[in-house]
C-alpha positions as CSV (number, residue, x, y, z in Angstrom):
1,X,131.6,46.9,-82.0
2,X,134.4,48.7,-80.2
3,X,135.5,52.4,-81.4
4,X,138.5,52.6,-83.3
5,X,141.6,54.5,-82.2
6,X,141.6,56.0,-85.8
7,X,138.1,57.6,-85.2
8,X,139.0,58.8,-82.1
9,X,142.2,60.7,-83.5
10,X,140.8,61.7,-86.1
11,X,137.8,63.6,-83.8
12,X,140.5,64.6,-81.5
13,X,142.3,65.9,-84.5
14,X,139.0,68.1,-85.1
15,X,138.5,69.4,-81.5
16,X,142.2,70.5,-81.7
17,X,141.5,73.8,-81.8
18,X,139.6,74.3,-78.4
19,X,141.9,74.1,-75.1
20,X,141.6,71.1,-72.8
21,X,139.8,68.3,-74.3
22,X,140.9,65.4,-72.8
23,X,139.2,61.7,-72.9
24,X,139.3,58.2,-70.9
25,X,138.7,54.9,-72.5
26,X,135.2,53.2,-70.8
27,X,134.7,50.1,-71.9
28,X,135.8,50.2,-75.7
29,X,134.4,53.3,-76.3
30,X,135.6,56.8,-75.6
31,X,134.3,59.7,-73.2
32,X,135.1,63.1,-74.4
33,X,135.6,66.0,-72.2
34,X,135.8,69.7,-72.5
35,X,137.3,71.7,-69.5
36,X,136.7,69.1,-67.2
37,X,132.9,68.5,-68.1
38,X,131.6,65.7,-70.0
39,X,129.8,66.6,-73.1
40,X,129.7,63.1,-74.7
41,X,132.1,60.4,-76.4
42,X,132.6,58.1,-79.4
43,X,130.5,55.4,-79.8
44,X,130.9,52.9,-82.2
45,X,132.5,55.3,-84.7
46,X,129.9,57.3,-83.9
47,X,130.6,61.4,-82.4
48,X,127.2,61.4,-80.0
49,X,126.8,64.9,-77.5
50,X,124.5,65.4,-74.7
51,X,121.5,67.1,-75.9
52,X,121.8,70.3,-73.9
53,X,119.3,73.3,-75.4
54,X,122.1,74.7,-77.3
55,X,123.6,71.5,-79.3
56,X,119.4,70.9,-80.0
57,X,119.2,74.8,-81.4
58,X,122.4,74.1,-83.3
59,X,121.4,70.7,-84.3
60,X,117.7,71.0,-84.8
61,X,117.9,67.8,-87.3
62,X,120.2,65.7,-85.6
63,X,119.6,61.8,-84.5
64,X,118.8,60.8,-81.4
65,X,120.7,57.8,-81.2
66,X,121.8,55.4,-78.3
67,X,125.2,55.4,-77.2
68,X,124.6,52.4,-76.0
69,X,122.1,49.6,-74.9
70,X,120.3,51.0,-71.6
71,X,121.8,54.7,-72.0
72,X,119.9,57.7,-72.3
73,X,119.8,59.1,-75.7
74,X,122.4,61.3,-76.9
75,X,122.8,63.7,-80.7
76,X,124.9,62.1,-83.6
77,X,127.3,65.3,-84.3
78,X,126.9,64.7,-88.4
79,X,129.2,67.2,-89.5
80,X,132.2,66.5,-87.9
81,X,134.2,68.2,-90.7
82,X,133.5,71.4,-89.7
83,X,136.1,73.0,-86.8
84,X,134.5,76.1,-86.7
85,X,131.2,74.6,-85.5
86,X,132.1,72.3,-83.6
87,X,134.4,74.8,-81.7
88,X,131.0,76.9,-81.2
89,X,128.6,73.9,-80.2
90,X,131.8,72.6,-77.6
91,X,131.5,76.3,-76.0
92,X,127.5,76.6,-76.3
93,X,127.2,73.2,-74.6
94,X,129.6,73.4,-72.1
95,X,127.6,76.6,-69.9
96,X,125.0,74.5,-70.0
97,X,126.5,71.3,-68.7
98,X,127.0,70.7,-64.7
99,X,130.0,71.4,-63.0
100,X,132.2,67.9,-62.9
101,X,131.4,66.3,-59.4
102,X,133.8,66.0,-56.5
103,X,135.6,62.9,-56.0
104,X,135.5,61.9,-52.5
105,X,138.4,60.9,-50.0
């Protein structure tokens, strides 16, 4: 089942507090990205991360769930209410995460 719009505005609406966040449609689902990196997307209604070492620490008791059939597995962000935290898990993640790759010519 495809993401709804409303879940994505309503997560975009949360993550309105940190400075570039930006996401592209992929297949009915959405990929989220902070300062140009990826750090994960919405999955049928669902807010999943990649599980760096920070959003694990933060997150000790978080599902591992699959974003999708054949994808690695990613953490279900269960308290999506809270700005504050998810401002600090969007800037612990996002040292951790690789630089975006270039695109070639």
């Amino acid at each position: 089942m495809p993401s709804t719009k409303d879940y994505l505005d309503y997560i975009l609406e949360q993550l309105s507090g940190l400075e570039n966040i930006s996401c592209r449609a992929m297949m009915g689902e959405y990929i989220i990205y902070y300062r140009d990196k990826i750090i994960g997307g919405i999955y049928d209604d669902r807010f999943l991360v990649k599980p760096t070492k920070s959003a694990v620490q933060m997150m000790p008791n978080a599902p591992h769930e699959l974003p999708y059939e054949g994808a690695k597995e990613m953490l279900l962000v269960e308290d999506i209410e809270d700005r504050d935290f998810l401002r600090d898990l969007l800037n612990a993640m996002w040292a951790e995460l690789p630089a975006p790759k270039k695109k070639k010519k």
